[in-house]
Kinemage of the C-alpha trace (Angstrom):
@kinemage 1
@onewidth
@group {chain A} dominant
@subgroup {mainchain}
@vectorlist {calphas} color= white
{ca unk a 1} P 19.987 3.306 39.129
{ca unk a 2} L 16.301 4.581 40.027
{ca unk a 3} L 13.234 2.820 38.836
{ca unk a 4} L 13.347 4.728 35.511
{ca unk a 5} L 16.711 3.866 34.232
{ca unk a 6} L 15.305 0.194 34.824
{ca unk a 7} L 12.717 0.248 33.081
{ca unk a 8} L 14.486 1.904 30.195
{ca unk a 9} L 16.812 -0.114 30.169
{ca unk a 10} L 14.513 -3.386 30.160
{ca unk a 11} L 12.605 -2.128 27.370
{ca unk a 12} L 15.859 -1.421 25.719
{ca unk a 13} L 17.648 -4.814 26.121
{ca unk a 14} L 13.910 -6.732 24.968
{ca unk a 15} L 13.946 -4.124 21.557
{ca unk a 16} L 17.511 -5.283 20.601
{ca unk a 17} L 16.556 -9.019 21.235
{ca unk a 18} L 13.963 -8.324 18.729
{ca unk a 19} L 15.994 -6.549 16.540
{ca unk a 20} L 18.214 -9.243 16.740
{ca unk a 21} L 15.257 -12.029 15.891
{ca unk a 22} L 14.092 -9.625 13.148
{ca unk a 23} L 17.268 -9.511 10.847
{ca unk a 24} L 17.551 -13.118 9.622
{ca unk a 25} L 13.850 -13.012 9.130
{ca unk a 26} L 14.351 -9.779 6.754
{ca unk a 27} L 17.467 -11.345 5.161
{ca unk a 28} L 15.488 -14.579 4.188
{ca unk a 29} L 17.879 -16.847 6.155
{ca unk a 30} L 15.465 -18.974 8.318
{ca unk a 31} L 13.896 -21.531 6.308
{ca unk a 32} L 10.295 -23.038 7.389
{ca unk a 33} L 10.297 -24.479 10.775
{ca unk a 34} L 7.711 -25.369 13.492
{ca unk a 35} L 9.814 -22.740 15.792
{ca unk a 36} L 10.899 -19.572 14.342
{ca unk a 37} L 9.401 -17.345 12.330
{ca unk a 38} L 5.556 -16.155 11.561
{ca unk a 39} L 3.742 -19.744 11.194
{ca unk a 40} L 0.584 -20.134 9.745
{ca unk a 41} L -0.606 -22.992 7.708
{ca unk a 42} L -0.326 -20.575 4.511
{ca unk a 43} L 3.445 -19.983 5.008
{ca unk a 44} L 4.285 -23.251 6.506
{ca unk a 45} L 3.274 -25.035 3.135
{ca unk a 46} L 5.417 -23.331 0.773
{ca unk a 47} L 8.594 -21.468 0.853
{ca unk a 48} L 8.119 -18.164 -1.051
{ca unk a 49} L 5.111 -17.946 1.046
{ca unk a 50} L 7.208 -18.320 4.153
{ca unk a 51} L 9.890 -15.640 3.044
{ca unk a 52} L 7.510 -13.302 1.759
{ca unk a 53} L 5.893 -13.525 5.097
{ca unk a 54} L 8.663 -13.284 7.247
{ca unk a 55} L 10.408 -10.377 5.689
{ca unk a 56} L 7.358 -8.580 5.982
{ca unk a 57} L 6.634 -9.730 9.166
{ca unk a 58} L 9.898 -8.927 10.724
{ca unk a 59} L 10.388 -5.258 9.191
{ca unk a 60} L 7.274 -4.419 10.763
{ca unk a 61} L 8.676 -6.003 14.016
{ca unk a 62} L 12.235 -4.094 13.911
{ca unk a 63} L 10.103 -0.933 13.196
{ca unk a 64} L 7.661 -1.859 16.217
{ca unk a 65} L 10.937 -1.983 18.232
{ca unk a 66} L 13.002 1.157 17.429
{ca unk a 67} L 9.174 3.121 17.855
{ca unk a 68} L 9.204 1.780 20.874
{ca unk a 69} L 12.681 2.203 22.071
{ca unk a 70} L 12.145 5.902 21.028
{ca unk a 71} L 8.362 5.887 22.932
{ca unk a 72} L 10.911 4.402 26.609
{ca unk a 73} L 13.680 6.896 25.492
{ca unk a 74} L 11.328 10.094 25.187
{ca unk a 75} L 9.269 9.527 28.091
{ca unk a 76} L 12.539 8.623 30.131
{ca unk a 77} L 13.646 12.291 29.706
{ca unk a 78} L 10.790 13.744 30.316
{ca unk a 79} L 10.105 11.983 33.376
{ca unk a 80} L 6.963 13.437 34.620
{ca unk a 81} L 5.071 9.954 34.602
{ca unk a 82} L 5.282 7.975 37.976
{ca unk a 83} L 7.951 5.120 38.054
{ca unk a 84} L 4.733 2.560 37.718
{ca unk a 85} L 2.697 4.724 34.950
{ca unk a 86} L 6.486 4.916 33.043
{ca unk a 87} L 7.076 1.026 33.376
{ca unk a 88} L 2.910 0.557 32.477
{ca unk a 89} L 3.388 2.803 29.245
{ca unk a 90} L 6.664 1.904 27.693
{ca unk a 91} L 5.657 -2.007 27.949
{ca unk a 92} L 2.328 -1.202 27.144
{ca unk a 93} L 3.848 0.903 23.852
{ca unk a 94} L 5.811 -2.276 23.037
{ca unk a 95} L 2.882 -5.160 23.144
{ca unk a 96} L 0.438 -2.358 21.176
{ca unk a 97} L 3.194 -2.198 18.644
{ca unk a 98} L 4.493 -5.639 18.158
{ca unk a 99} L 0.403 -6.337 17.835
{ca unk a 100} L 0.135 -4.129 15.049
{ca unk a 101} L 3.025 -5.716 13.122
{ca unk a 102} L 1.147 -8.929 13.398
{ca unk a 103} L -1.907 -7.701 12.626
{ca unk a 104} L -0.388 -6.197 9.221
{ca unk a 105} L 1.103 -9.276 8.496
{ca unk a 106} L -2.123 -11.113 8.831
{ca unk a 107} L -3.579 -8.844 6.140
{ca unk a 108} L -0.087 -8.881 4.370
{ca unk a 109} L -0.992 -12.716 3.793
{ca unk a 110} L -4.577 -12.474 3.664
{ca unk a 111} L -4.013 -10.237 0.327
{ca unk a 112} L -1.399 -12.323 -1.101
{ca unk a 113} L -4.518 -15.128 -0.736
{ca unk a 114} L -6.912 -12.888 -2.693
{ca unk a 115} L -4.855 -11.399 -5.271
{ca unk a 116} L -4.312 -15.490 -6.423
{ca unk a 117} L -0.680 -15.682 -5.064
{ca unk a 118} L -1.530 -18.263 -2.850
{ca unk a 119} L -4.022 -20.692 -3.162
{ca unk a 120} L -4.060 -23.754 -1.051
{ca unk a 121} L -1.264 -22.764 0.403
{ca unk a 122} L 0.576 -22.603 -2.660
{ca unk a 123} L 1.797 -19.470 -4.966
């Protein structure tokens, strides 16, 4: 196993964990906790805000992870990237991504706020 087939299969085994964190989140299963989930003082006060949140939250996520699973898998085959630049990309693919899922969520919530959904903390 050379240095890309590691790295593949690194990026790999951390976009199935997230899938894996992702699905309860989209199926509504995890109820508001101090642990798990996408806290903020907006969805830890009130349930539907927490769901709401979440399920956005962690469809963005999944998607984030298959891109980048796809980004590791592509740039695997074509192989014309140093070992170091691959392993620098793909991880760097995954953090950009999983950023912009959070950063959608923040507006996600931030426009619930304003369009009077939650106020206080409160739908």
């Amino acid at each position: 196993m050379d240095a890309y087939d590691k790295g593949l299969m690194t990026i790999l085994v951390c976009c199935v964990i997230f899938g894996l964190i992702s699905i309860p989140l989209i199926m509504r299963k995890i109820p508001r906790n101090p642990v798990y989930g996408y806290r903020t003082r907006a969805t830890l006060s009130d349930d539907k805000v927490w769901y709401e949140a979440n399920a956005y939250f962690a469809r963005k996520f999944l998607a984030a992870s298959v891109l980048s699973a796809c980004v590791a898998v592509v740039l695997h085959g074509w192989r014309s990237l140093s070992p170091d630049t691959y392993m620098k990309v793909i991880i760097l693919s995954l953090v950009v991504l999983v950023l912009f899922a959070w950063l959608l969520t923040v507006r996600f919530v931030h426009e619930m706020k304003c369009r009077g959904k939650v106020t206080d903390g409160h739908l």
